[in-house]
VOGU-3710 file (C-alpha; in Angstrom, 3 decimals, decimal comma):
1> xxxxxxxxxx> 115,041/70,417/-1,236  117,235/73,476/-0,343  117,223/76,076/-3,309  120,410/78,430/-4,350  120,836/80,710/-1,943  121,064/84,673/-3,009  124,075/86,780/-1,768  123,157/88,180/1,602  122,980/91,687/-0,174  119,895/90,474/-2,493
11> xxxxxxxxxx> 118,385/88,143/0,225  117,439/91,195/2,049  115,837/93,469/-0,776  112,710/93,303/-2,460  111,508/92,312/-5,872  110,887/96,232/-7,345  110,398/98,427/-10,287  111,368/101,613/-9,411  108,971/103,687/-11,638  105,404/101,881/-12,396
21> xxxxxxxxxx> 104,837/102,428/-16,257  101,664/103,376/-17,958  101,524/100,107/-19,370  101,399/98,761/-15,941  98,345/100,750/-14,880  96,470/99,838/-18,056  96,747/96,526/-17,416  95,917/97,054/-13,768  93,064/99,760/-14,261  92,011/98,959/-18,381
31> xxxxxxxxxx> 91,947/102,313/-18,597  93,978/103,380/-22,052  96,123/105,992/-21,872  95,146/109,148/-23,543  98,054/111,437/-22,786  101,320/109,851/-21,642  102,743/112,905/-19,763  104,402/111,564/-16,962  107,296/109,958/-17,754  110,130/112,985/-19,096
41> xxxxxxxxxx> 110,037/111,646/-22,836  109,660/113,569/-26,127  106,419/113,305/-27,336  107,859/115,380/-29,831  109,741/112,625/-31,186  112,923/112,237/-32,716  114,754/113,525/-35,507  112,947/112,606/-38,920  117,057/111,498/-40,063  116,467/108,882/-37,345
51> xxxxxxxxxx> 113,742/107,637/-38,401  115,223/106,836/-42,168  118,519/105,283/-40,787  116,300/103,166/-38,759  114,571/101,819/-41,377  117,695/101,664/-43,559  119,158/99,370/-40,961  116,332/97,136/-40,208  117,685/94,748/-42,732  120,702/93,968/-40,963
61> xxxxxxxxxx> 119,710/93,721/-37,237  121,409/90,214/-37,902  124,503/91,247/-36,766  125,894/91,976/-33,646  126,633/95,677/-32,877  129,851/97,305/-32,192  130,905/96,696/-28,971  133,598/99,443/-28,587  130,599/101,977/-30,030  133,772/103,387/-31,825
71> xxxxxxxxxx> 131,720/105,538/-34,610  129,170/106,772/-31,434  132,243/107,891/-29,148  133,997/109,382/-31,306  131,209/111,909/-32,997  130,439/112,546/-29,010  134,312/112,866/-28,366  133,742/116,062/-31,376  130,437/117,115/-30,471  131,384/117,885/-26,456
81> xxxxxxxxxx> 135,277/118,230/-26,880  137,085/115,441/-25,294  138,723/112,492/-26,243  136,848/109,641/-27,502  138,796/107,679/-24,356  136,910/110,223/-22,756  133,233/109,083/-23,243  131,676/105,742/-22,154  128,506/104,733/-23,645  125,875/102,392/-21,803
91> xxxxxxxxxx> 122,071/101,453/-21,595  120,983/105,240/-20,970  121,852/106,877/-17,626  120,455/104,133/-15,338  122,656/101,573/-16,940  125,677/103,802/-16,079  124,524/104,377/-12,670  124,501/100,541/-12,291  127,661/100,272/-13,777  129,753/102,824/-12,188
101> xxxxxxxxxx> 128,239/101,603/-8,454  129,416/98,647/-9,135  132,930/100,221/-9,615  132,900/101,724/-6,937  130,678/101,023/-3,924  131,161/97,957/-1,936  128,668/96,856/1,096  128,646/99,523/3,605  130,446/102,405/1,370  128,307/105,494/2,193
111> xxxxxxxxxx> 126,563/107,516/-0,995  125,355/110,933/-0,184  122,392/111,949/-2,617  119,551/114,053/-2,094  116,449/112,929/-0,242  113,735/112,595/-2,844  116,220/112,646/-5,701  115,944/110,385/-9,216  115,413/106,441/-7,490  116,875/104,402/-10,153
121> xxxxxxxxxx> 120,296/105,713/-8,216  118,891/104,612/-4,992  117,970/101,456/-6,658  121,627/100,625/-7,760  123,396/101,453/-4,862  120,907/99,773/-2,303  121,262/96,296/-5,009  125,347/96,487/-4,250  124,800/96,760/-0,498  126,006/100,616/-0,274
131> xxxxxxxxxx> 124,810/103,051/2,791  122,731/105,810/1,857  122,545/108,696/3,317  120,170/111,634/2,763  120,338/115,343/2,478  117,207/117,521/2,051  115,998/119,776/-0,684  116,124/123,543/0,220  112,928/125,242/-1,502  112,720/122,749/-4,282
141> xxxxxxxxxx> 115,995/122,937/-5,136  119,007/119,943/-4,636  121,354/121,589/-2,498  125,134/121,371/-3,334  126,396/123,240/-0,499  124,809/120,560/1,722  125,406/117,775/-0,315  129,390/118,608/-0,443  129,189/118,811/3,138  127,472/115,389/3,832
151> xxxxxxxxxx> 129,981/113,792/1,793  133,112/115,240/4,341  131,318/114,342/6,984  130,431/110,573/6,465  133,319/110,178/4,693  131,359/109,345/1,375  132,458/107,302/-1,352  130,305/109,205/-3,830  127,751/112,022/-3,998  124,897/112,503/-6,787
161> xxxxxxxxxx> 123,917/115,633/-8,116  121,401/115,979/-10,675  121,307/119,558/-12,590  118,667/120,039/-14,083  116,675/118,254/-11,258  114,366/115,485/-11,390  111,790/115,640/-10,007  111,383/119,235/-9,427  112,763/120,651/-12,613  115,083/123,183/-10,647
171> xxxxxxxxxx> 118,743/124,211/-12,117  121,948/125,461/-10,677  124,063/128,049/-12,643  127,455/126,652/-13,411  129,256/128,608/-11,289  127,578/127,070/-8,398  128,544/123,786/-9,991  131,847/124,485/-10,027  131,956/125,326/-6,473  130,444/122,201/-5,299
181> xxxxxxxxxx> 133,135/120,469/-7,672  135,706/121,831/-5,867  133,827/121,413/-2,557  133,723/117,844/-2,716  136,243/115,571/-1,046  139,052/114,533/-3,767  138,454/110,842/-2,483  134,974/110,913/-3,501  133,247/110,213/-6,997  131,139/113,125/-8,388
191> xxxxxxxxxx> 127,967/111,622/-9,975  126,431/114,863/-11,658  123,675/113,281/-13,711  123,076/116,266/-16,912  119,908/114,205/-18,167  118,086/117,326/-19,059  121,301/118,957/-20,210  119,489/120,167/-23,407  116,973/122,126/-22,184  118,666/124,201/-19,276
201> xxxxxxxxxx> 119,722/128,064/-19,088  123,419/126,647/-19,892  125,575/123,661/-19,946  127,371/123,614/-16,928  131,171/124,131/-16,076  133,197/123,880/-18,531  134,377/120,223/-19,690  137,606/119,520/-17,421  138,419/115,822/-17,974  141,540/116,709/-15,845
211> xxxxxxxxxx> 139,121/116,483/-12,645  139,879/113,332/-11,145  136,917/112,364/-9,898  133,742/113,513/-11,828  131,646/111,985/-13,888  128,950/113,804/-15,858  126,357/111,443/-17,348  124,564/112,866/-20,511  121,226/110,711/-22,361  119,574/110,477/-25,971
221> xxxxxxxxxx> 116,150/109,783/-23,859  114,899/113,330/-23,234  115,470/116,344/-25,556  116,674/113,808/-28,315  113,725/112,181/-28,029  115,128/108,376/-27,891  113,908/107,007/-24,497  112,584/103,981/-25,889  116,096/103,246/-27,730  117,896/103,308/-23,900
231> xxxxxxxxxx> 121,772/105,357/-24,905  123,047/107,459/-22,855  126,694/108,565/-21,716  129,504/109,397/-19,216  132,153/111,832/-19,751  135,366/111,813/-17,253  138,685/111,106/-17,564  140,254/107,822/-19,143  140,340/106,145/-16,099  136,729/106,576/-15,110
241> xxxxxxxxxx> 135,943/106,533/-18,330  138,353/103,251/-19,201  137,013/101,619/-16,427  133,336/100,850/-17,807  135,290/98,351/-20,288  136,639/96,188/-17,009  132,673/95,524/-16,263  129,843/96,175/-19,135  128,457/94,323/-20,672  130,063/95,191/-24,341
251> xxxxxxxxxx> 127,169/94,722/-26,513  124,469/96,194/-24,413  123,778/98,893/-26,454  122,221/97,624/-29,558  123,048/98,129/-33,078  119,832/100,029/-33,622  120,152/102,400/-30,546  123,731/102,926/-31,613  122,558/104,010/-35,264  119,957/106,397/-33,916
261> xxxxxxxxxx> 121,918/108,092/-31,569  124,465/108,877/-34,441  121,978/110,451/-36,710  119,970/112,302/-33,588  123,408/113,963/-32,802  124,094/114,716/-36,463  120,861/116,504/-36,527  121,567/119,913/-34,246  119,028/121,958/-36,098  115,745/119,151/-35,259
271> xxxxxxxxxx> 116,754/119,403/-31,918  117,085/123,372/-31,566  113,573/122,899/-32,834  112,777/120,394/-30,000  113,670/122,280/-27,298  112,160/125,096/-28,222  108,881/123,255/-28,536  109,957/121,929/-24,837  109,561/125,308/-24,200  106,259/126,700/-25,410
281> xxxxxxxxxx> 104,596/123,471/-23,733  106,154/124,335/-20,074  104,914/127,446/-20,288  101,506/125,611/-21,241  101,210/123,496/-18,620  102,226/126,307/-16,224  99,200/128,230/-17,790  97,240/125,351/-17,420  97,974/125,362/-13,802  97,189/128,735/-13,508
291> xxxxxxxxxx> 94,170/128,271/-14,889  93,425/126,036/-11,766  94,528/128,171/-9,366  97,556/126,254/-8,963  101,334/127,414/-8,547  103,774/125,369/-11,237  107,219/125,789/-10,294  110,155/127,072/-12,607  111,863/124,435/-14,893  115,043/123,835/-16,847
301> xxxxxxxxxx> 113,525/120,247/-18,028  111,490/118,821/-20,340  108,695/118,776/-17,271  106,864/120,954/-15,000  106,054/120,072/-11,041  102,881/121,801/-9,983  102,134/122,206/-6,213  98,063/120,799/-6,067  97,676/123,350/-2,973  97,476/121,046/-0,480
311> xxxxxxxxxx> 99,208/117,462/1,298  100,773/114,972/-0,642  97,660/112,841/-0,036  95,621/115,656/-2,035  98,737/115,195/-4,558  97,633/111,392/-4,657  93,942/111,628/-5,083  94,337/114,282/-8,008  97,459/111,895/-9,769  95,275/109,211/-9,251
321> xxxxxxxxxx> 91,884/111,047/-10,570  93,871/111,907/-13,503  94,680/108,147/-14,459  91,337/107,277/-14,309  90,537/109,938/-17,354  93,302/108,464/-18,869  95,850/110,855/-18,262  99,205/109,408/-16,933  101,526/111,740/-14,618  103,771/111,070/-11,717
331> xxxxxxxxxx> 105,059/112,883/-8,357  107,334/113,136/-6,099  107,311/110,677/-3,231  109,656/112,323/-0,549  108,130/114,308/2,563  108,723/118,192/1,392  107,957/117,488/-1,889  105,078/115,473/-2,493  102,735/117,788/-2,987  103,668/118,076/-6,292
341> xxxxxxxxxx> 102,635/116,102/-9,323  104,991/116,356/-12,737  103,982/117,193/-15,823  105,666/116,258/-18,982  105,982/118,530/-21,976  104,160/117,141/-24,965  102,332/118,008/-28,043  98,920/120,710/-27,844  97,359/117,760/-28,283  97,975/115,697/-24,978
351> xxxxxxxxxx> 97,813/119,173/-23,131  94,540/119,828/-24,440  93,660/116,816/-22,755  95,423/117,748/-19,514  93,508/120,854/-19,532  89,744/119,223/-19,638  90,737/116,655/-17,161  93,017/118,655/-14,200  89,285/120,390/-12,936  87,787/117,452/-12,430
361> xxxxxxxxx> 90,297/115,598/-10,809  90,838/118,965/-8,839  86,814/118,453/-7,487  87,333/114,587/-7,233  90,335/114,904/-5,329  88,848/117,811/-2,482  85,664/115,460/-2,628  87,063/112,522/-1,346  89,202/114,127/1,481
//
């Protein structure tokens, strides 16, 4: 009996999850997790305000949410200083990402990104049929020069830059922002994913919604502290920004995830507080490392790469050591990089656990080489 046939785009990929979730390994391992520290969220939580408007609006989950996001826009619209035709809200970054490939990219458009950059990108442009290509990182770092330069050459539809990086943690000023702004080919769309906007040096180039072609995609899921709630935002001009509404799907952000990022924004102090707790715990984990005899590398995120002094196999055996105490973390994957595993911030007491389980996953991993 012939079955429906997929599009010749998804015939040829593969059924994938781009990240594998601690809840994943438990039920692969049954080993619990003890310290969840690899996946960028707040262990800190969120804002205690969101917490009570949640509850207050539990009764009427009933109802469909708004599916302009009117109130949400427009206290972003005041908070960053555009025009609430300026902001599009979606399912957190990755459901932008989707979203504005989809715009954008048809089969065989080339996307220049960098190579071991944030794979949820990958992931969307590869599921619309759209031609990656690759630039490398220069000493940890995304490099924009390079990355502006890719996209004249191949003629590039659209170019991602994250700052603050993920998965190194590494941050451009915004003057060298600005530059690869203007660097970029006018024909091609400006991804700059600002995830970790919160926790960096400073907030970029100022807001231009003149530019025609950049978007800047902003998240409640880090610094915030609402990853599980899945809001995040772009800001860019009305027609980038307008152009969302032609495609998404208008009530995928719930009513609840809606209500919390209201009162997270509305709460400035609580996350002052946040990131400054983002900050002792970097310099924690980079002590921890230390410790070890291990270099951590500078961060502008709410996470901390540490080279494990060796291959990315070594890299492998010591994430994977760590599991089995119960302590999740990730790493890079890319050649160049993967020697790395990333830390998240999180409370003393997950890093107390980090810190009586790194030696002996140091000793298992040099054990079993």
């Amino acid at each position: 009996m012939p079955l429906p046939s997929f599009t010749p785009v998804v015939e040829a990929l593969p059924e994938t999850v781009p990240f594998v979730g601690p809840e994943a390994i438990e039920r692969q391992t049954g080993i619990a997790t003890r310290a969840r520290i690899g996946a960028n969220e707040s262990g800190f939580g969120p804002s205690p305000r969101v917490i009570a408007s949640l509850r207050n609006a539990a009764p009427d989950v009933w109802t469909y949410p708004d599916p302009e996001n009117y109130a949400l826009r427009t206290a972003l619209a005041a908070h960053v200083g555009v025009a609430s035709d300026e902001i599009a809200v979606s399912e957190g970054i990755d459901g932008l990402m989707g979203l504005l490939v989809r715009l954008f990219i048809a089969p065989g458009d080339i996307v220049v990104t960098s190579l071991g950059a944030y794979p949820t990108f990958n992931y969307h442009v590869v599921g619309f049929g759209g031609d990656l290509r690759f630039v490398p990182y220069r000493q940890f770092h995304e490099d924009p020069e390079a990355l502006a330069a890719m996209a004249h050459q191949t003629n590039a539809r659209m170019v991602y830059l994250a700052n603050p990086d993920n998965p190194m943690g590494s941050f451009w000023p915004a003057a060298d922002i600005a530059r690869f702004i203007n660097a970029v080919p006018e024909n091609c769309l400006i991804v700059l994913d600002e995830a970790y906007l919160e926790t960096a040096p400073d907030q970029g180039p100022a807001l231009d919604t003149e530019q025609p072609n950049l978007l800047r995609l902003r998240t409640f899921s880090k610094a915030y502290g609402l990853a599980g709630m899945r809001c995040g935002y772009a800001i860019g001009n009305r027609r980038l920004a307008g152009a969302f509404n032609r495609i998404r799907n208008h009530f995928g952000v719930n009513k609840l995830a809606q209500i919390a990022a209201l009162a997270a924004l509305d709460d400035q102090a609580y996350l002052h507080e946040t990131v400054s707790a983002i900050a002792d715990a970097r310099a924690r984990i980079a002590q921890i490392a230390h410790d070890n005899g291990l270099r951590s590398l500078p961060s502008a995120t709410n996470f901390v790469a540490i080279d494990c002094g060796g291959d990315g196999p070594l890299a492998v055996r010591v994430l994977q050591a760590l599991g089995q105490q119960g302590i999740f973390v990730r790493k890079p994957a890319a050649s160049g990089l993967d020697q790395h595993i990333r830390i998240s911030a999180a409370p003393e007491r997950e890093l107390d656990l980090l810190a009586q389980a790194l030696p002996t996953a140091l000793r298992q991993a040099h054990s079993e080489a």
